[in-house]
C-alpha positions as CSV (number, residue, x, y, z in Angstrom):
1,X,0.0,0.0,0.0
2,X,1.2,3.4,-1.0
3,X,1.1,6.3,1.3
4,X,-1.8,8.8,1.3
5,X,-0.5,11.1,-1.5
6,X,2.0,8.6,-3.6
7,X,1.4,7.6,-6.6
8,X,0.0,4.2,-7.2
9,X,2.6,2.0,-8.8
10,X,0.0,0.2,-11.0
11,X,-1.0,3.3,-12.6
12,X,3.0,4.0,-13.6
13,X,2.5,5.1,-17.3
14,X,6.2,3.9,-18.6
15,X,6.8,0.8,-15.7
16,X,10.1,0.2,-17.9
17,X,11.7,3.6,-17.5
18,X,14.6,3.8,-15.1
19,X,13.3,5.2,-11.4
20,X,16.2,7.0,-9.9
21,X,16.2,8.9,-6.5
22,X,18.9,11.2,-6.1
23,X,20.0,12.5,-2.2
24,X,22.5,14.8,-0.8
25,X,22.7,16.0,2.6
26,X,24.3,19.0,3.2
27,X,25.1,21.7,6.1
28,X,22.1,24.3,6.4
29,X,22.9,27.5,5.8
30,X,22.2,28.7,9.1
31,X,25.3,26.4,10.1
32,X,27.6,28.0,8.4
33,X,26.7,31.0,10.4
34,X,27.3,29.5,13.7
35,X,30.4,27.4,12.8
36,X,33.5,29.5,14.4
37,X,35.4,32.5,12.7
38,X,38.5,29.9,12.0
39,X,36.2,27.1,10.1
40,X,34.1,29.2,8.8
41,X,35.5,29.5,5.2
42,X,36.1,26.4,4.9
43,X,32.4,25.3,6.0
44,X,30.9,27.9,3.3
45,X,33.6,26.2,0.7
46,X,32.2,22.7,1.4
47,X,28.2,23.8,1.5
48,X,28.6,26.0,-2.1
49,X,30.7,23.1,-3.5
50,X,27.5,21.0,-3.1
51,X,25.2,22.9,-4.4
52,X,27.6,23.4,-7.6
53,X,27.1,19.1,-7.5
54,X,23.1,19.8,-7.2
55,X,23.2,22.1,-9.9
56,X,25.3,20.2,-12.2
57,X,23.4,17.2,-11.7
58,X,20.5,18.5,-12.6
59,X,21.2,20.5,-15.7
């Protein structure tokens, strides 16, 4: 049984097309904020280097 909202699986109108579900966890912003004056460059490095991954993922 699918959750209230969720597709239902029988109604898929291409069941042979790849399903793919892509995840990346990543500092929230406000982090980068509270993260100490010495770490904080490097935090804001690491969070803008994974949204450059989101982005060129999806493009």
């Amino acid at each position: 049984m699918a959750p209230p909202g969720a597709p239902d699986p029988a109604e898929d109108d291409d069941e042979d097309a790849p399903h793919q579900t892509w995840i990346l966890a990543t500092t929230h912003p406000s982090a980068i904020l509270r993260t100490p004056d010495e770490a904080r460059d490097a935090a804001y490095a690491a969070l803008v280097a994974d949204l450059r991954l989101v982005a060129h993922a999806l493009a």
